[in-house]
VEXKE-242370 format. One line per field, with one value per residue (C-alpha): x, y, z; residue in one letter. Coordinates in nm, 4 decimals. Example, Ala and Ser with C-alpha at 12.3 -4.5 7.8 and 13.67 -1.06 7.14 Angstrom:
BEGIN
c1 = c(1.2300/1.3670) .
c2 = c(-0.4500/-0.1060) .
c3 = c(0.7800/0.7140) .
r = c(a/s) .
END
This chain:
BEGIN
c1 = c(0.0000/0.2766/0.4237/0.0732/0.0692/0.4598/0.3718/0.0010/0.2455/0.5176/0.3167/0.0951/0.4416/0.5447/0.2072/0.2476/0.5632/0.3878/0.3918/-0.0025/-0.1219/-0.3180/-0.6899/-0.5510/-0.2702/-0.5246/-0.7169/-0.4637/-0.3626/-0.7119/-0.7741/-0.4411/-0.4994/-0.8196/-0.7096/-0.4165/-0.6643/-0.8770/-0.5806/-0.4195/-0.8744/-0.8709/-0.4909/-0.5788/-0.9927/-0.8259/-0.4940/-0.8217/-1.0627/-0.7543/-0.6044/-0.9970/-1.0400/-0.6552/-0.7964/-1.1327/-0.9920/-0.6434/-0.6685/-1.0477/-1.2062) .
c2 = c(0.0000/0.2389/0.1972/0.2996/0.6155/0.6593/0.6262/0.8909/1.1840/1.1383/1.1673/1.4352/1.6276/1.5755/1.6821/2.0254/2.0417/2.0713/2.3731/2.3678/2.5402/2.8164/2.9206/3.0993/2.8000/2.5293/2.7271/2.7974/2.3930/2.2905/2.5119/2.3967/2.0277/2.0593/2.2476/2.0148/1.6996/1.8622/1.9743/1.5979/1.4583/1.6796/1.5888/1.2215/1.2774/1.4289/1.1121/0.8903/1.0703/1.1029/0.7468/0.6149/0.8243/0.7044/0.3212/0.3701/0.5450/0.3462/0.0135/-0.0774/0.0703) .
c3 = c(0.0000/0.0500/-0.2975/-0.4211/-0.1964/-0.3029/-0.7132/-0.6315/-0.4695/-0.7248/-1.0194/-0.8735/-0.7967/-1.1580/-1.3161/-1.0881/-1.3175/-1.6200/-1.8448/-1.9527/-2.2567/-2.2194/-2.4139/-2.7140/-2.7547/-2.7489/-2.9755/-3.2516/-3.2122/-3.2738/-3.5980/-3.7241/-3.6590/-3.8291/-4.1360/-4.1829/-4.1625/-4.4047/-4.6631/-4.6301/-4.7208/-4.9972/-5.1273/-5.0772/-5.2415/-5.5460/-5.5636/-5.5619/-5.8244/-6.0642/-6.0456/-6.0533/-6.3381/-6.5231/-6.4201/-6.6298/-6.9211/-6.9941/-6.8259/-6.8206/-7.0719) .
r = c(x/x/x/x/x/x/x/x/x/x/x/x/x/x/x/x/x/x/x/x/x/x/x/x/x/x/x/x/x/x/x/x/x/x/x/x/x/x/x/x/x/x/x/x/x/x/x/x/x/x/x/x/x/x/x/x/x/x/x/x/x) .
END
């Protein structure tokens, strides 16, 4: 039981440590995270339209 107790007050001593974001950092992280997920759907949407599209015309037909 004393290791448990030992392991509780060591990691709440270390997460005291921790430099936290703040509002507007969270913010900007969140609108970048998004815009970068939607730029790589879009890059990825238009690799798959074009190769479908190469496939139908030159290989199927």
């Amino acid at each position: 039981m004393g290791k448990i107790t030992t392991f509780l007050r060591e990691a709440k001593s270390e997460l005291m440590k921790v430099n936290w974001p703040n509002k507007k950092q969270i913010t900007s992280y969140t609108v970048l995270v998004i815009s970068i997920s939607i730029a790589g759907a879009i890059f990825l949407g238009s690799l798959d339209f074009l190769f479908s599209y190469l496939l139908k015309t030159f290989i199927i037909k």
